[in-house]
C-alpha positions as CSV (number, residue, x, y, z in Angstrom):
1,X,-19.9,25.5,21.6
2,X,-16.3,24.3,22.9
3,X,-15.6,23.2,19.5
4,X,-16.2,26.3,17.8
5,X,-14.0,28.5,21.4
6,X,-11.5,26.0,20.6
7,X,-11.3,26.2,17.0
8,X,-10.9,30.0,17.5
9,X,-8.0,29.5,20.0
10,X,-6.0,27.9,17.5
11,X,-6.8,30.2,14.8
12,X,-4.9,32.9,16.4
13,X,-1.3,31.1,15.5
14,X,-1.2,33.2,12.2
15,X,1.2,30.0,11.0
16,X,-1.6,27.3,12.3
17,X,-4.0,29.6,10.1
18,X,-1.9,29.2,6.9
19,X,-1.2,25.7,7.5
20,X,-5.0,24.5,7.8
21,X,-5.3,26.7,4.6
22,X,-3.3,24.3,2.8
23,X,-5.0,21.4,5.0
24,X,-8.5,22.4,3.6
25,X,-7.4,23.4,-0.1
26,X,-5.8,20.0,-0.4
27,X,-8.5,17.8,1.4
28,X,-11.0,20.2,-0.6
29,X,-9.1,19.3,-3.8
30,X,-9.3,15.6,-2.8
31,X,-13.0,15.3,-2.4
32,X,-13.6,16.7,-5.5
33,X,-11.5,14.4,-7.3
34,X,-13.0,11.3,-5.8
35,X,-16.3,12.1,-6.6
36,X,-15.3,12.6,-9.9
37,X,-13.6,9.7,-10.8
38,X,-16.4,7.5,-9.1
39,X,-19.2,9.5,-11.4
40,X,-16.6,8.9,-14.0
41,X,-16.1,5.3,-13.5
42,X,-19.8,4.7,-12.4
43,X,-22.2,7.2,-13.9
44,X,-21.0,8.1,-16.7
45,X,-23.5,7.7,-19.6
46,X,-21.3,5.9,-22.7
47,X,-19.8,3.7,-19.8
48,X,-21.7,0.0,-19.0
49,X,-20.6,0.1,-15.3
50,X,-19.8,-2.9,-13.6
51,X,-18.5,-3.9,-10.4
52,X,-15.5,-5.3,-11.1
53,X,-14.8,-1.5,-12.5
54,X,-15.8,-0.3,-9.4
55,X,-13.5,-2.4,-7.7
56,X,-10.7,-1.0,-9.4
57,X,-12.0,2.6,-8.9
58,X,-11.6,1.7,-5.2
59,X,-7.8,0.0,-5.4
60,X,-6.9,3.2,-7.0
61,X,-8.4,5.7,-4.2
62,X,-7.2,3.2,-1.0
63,X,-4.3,1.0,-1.9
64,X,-2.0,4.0,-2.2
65,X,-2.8,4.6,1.2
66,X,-1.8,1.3,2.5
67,X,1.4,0.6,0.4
68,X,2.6,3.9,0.7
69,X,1.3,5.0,4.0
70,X,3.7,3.5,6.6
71,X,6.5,4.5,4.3
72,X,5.8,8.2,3.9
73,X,7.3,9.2,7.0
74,X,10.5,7.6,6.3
75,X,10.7,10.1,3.4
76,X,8.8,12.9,5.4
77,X,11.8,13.1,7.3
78,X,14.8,13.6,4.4
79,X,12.3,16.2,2.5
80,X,11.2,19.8,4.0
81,X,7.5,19.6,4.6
82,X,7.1,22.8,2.9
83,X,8.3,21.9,-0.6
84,X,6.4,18.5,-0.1
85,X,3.0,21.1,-0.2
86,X,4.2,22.9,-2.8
87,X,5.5,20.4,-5.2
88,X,3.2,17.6,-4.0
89,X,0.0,20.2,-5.0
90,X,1.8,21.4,-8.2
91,X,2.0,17.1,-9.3
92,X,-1.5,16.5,-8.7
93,X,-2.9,19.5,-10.2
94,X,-0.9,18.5,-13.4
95,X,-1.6,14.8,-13.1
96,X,-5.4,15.5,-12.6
97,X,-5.3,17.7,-16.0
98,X,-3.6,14.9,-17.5
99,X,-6.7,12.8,-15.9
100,X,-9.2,15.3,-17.6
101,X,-7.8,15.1,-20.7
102,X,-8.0,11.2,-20.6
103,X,-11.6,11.5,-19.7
104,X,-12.0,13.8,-22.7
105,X,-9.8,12.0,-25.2
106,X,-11.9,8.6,-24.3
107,X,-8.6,7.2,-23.1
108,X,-8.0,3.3,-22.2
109,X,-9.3,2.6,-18.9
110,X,-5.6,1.5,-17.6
111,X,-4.3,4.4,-18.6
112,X,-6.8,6.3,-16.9
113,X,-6.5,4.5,-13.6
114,X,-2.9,5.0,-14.1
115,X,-3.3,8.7,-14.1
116,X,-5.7,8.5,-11.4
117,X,-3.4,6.1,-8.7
118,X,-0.7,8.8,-9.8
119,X,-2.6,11.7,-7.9
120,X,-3.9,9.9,-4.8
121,X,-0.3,8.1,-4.3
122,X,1.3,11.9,-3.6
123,X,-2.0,12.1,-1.3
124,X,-0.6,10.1,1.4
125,X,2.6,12.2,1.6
126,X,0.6,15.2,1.9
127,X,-1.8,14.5,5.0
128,X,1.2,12.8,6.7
129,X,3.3,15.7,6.2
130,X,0.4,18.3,7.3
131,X,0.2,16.1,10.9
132,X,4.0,16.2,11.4
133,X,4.0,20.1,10.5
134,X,1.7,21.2,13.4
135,X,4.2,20.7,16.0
136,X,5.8,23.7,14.2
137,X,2.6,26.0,14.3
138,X,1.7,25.9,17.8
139,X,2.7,25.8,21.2
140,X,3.0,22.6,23.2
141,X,-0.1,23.3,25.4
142,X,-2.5,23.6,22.1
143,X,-0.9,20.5,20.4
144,X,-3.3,18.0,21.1
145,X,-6.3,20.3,20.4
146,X,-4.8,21.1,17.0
147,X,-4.2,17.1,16.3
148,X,-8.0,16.6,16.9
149,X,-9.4,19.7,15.1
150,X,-7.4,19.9,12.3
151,X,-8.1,16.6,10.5
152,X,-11.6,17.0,11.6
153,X,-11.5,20.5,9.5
154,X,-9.8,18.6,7.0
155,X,-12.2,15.8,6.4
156,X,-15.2,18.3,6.7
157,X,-13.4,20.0,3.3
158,X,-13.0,16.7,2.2
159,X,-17.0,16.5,2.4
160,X,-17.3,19.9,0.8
161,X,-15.3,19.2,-2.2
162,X,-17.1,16.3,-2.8
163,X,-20.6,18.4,-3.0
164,X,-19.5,21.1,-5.0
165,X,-18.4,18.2,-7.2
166,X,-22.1,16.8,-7.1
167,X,-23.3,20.5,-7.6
168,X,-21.0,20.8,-10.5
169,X,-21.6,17.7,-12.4
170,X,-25.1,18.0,-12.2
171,X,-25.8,21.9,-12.5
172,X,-23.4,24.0,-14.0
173,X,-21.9,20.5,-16.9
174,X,-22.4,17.3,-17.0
175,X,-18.7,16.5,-17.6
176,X,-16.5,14.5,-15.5
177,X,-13.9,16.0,-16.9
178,X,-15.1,19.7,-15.9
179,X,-14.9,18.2,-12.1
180,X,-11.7,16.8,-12.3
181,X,-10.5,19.9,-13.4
182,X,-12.0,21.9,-10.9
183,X,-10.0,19.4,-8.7
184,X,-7.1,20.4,-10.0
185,X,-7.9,24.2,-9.7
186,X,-8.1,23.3,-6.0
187,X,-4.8,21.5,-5.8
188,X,-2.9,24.1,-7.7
189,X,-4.1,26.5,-4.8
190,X,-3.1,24.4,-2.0
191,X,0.3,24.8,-3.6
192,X,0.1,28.7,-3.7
193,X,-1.0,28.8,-0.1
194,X,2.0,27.0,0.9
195,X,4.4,29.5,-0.2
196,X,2.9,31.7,2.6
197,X,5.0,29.2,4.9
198,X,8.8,29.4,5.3
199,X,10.5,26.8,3.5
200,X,12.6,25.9,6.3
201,X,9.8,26.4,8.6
202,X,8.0,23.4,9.1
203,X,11.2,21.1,9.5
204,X,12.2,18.6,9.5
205,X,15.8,19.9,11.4
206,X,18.2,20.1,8.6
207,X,20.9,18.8,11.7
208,X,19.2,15.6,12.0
209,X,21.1,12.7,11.2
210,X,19.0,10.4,9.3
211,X,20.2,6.7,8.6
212,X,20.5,5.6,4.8
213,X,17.5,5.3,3.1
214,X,17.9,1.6,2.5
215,X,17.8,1.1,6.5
216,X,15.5,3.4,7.6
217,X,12.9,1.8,4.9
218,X,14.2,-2.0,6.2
219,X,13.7,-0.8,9.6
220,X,9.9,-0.1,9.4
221,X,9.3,-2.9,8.0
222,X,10.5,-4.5,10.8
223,X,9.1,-1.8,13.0
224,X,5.4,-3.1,11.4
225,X,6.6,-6.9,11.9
226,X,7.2,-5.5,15.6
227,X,3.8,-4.2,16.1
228,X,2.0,-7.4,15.3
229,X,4.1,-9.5,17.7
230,X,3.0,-6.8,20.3
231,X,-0.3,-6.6,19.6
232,X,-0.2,-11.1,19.7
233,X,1.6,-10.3,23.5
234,X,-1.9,-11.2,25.7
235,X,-1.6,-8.2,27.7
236,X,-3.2,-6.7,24.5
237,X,-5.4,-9.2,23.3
238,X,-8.3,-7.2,23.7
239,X,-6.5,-4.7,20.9
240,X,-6.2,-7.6,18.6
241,X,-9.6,-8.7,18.8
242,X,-10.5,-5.3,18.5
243,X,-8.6,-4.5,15.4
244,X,-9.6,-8.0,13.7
245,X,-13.5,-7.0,14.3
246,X,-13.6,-3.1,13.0
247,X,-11.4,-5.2,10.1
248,X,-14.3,-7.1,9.0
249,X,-17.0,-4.5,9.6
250,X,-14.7,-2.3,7.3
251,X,-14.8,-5.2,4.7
252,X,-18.5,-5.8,5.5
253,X,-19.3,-1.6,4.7
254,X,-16.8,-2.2,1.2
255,X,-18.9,-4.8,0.0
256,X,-22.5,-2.5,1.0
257,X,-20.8,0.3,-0.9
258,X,-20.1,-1.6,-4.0
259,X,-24.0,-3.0,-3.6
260,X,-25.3,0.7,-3.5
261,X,-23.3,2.2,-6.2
262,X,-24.4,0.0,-8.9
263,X,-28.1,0.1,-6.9
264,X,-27.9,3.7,-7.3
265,X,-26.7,3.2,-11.0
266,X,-29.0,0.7,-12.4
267,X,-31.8,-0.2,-10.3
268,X,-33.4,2.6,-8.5
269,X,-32.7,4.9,-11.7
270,X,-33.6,5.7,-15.5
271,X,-31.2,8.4,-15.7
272,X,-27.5,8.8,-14.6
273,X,-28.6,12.3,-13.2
274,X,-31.2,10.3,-10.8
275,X,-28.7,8.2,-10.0
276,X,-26.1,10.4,-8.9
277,X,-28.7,12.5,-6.9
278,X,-29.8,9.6,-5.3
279,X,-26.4,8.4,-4.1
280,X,-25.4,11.8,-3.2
281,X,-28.7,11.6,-0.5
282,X,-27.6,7.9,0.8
283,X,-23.9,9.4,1.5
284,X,-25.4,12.2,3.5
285,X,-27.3,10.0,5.6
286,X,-24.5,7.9,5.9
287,X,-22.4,10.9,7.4
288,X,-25.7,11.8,9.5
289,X,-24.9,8.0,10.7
290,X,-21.1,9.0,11.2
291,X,-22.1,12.1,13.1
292,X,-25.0,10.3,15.3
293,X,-22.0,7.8,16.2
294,X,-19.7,10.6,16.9
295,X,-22.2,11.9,19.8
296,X,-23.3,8.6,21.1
297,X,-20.3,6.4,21.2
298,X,-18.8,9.0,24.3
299,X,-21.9,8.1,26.4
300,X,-22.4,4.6,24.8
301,X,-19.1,2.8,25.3
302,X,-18.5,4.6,28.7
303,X,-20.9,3.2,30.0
304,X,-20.4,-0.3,28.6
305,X,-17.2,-0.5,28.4
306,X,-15.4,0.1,24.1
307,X,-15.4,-3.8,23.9
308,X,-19.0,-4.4,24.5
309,X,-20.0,-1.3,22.6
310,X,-18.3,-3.2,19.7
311,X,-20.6,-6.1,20.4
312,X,-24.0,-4.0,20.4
313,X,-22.7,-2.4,16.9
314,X,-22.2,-5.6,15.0
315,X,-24.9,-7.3,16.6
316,X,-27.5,-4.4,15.5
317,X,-25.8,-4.9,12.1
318,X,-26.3,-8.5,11.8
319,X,-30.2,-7.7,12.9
320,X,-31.3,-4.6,10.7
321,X,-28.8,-4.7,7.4
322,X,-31.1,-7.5,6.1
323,X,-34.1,-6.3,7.2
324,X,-33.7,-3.0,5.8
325,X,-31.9,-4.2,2.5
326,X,-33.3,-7.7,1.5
327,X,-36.1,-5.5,0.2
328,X,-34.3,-3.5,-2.2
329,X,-36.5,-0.5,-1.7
330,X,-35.0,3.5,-2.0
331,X,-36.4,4.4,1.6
332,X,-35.2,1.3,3.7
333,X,-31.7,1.8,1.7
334,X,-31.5,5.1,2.7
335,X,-32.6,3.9,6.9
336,X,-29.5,1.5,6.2
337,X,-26.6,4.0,5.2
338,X,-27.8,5.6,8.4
339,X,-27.6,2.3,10.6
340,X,-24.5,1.6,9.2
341,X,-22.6,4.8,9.5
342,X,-23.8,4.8,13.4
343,X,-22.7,1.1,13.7
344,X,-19.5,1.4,11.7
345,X,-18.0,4.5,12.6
346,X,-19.6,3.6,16.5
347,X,-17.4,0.5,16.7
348,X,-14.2,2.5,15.0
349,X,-14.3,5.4,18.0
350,X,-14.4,2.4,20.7
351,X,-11.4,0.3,18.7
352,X,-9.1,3.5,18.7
353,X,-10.0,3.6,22.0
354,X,-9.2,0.3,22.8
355,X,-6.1,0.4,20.9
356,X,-4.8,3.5,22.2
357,X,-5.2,1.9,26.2
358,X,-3.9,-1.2,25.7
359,X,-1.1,-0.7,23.8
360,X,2.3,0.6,24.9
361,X,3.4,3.9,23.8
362,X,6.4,3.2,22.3
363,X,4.5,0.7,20.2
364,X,1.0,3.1,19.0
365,X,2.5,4.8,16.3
366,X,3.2,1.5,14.6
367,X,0.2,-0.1,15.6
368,X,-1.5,2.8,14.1
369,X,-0.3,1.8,11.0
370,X,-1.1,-1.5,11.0
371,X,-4.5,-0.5,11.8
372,X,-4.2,2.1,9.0
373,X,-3.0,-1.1,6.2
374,X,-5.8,-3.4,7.7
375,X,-8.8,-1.1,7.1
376,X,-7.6,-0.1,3.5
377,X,-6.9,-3.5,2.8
378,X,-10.2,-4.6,4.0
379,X,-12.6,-1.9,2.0
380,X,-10.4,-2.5,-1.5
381,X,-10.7,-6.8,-0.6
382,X,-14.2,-6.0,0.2
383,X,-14.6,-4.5,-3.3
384,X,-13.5,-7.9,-5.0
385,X,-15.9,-10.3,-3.4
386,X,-18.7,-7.9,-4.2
387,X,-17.3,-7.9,-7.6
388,X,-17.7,-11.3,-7.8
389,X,-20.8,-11.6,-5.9
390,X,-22.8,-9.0,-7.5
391,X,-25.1,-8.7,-10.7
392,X,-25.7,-6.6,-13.4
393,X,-28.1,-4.6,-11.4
394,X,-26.6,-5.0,-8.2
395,X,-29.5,-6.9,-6.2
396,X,-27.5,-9.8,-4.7
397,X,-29.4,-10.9,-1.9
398,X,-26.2,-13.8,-0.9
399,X,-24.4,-10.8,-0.9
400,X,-26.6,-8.7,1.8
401,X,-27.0,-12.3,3.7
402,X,-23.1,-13.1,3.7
403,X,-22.5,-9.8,5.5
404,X,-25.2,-10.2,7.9
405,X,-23.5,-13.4,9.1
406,X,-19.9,-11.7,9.3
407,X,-21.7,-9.1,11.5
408,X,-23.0,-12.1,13.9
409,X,-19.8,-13.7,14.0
410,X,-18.1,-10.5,14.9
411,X,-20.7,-9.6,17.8
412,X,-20.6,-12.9,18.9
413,X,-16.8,-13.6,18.3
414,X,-15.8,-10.3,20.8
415,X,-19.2,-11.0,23.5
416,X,-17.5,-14.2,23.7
417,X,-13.8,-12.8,24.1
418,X,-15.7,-10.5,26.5
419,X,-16.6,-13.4,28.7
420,X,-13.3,-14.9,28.7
């Protein structure tokens, strides 16, 4: 496979090799944790779940990311990307143990989602600093192939920490605590592996005159302000309506999530143990869904065009998500994680796609950004209506209807822009 010639390629940069190593611990590390503070927060037996918990569960993993993330590489720049591996590892593995021992000590729940925001927060300045360092670990000619594998190897970890997590809770203890600790075992070896980098290695050039920190943090928020009136410019409307529509199919999936964790939790199982199994199974379809869109969106959007492809993905959304979960059955849920992932992640390929043509290059970076706020934003927003929407047992059939008519409005909404 190209992939896996590729892959092989880059591996023979013996500094590539050690910075993935740090890439994969630390994603690794990362989906372990979050599967263990959602069984925490959801599944765990002495705990009556609720959405509105679940809601807060999900501030805590995202929000970081959109507060912190366009800021990061303002300080990514002042600090060497090496230390930022080490020390950013060594904080989380300390802060998760801290974490455990709330779990254990039966803690307050603010102070455990305290603890919790504490460790994904450094998150941010980790994966931004391991995409700025790979400039540093291969040549020029490779560059763009280690930009596309090297998050996908990430995320992939990511994946894999969060089923050794399943695999731990449920075979070897039935503590949360355990899992957040393995977590942190994981972190604490991301750190190690980053002393097999030079400190000074990965940059950024020490020569580098940098502006105060005051104005270079002023200036990005007016960098992010300058994005927007770009993107409202109509040579790149098409962007805008682009980002505006994967915005409300992100908020549309946030809501679905919310629905299926406490369906997962309360409905469709006795046990927690059931539970957990069974929404452990309706996350692996929904990557099967990822994946499907991953091959089909290539063929699919070039030959309708990215905009249109948007269209046919909300519009089968609008269709089949009430079909499939007005029922409220196990085996049409599990058809709809599938749907969803291909129409969700399908209409996110064609709107990075779409974004990165339109806009000027000057301007992506920023863009990017925006995008990045907007999608958070949307899954943690999403999170609150279900909250509010949702019962006790999570069968909200206003819920499943409201999103269907979000996904109509979006298909029609961008057919129509389409038109135009």
């Amino acid at each position: 496979m190209a992939v896996v010639r590729d892959l092989r390629v880059l591996l023979r940069f013996r500094y590539f090799r050690r910075l993935l190593a740090v890439r994969l611990l630390s994603q690794g590390a990362d989906g372990v944790y979050q599967v263990a503070l959602a069984a925490y927060v959801v599944f765990s037996p002495e705990k009556q779940t609720s959405a509105a918990a679940i809601a807060s569960a999900m501030a805590v993993l995202l929000l970081p990311y959109s507060l912190v993330g366009p800021f990061a590489g303002v300080l990514l720049d002042r600090w060497r990307r090496r230390q930022v591996f080490l020390y950013g590892n060594l904080l989380r593995a300390l802060m998760a143990s801290a974490t455990a021992l709330l779990i254990l000590g039966h803690a307050p729940d603010w102070l455990f989602y305290v603890s919790a925001l504490s460790v994904t927060a450094v998150n941010r300045f980790v994966l931004a600093g391991l995409s700025a360092a790979l400039p540093r670990v291969v040549d020029a000619e490779r560059l763009v192939l280690a930009n596309s594998l090297s998050p996908t190897a990430g995320t992939l970890a990511a994946a894999a920490g969060g089923g050794l997590a399943f695999v731990v809770r449920l075979v070897v203890a039935d503590s949360d605590a355990a899992v957040v600790l393995l977590g942190a075992l994981l972190y604490l070896c991301g750190a190690l592996a980053a002393l097999r980098l030079g400190r000074e290695q990965l940059g950024p050039d020490p020569e580098l005159i940098q502006p105060r920190l005051a104005a270079a943090l002023t200036g990005t928020a007016r960098d992010l302000a300058g994005a927007i009136r770009h993107l409202a410019a109509p040579p790149r409307r098409e962007a805008a309506w682009a980002l505006v529509a994967m915005t409300l199919m992100r908020f549309c999936y946030g809501a679905l999530l919310v629905m299926l964790l406490m369906l997962c939790r309360y409905a469709f199982s006795s046990t927690t143990e059931d539970g957990l199994r069974l929404l452990g199974l309706a996350l692996g379809t929904s990557a099967a869904g990822f994946f499907a869109a991953a091959v089909l969106t290539p063929w699919a959007a070039g030959r309708l065009g990215p905009g249109r492809w948007i269209v046919v993905c909300a519009a089968a959304a609008a269709l089949l998500e009430p079909a499939l979960g007005l029922p409220f059955a196990i085996g049409p849920m599990l058809v709809a994680t599938f749907v969803l992932g291909v129409t969700t992640q399908g209409a996110k390929i064609a709107t990075d796609t779409v974004v990165q043509s339109s806009v000027d290059d000057g301007f992506r970076g920023r863009v990017f950004s925006v995008y990045d706020v907007l999608f958070n934003v949307a899954f943690v927003g999403a999170a609150a209506v279900a909250a509010l929407m949702l019962p006790p047992d999570g069968r909200s059939a206003p819920l499943v209807i409201t999103v269907a008519v979000i996904y109509g409005v979006v298909a029609a909404a961008m057919a129509r822009f389409g038109l135009r």
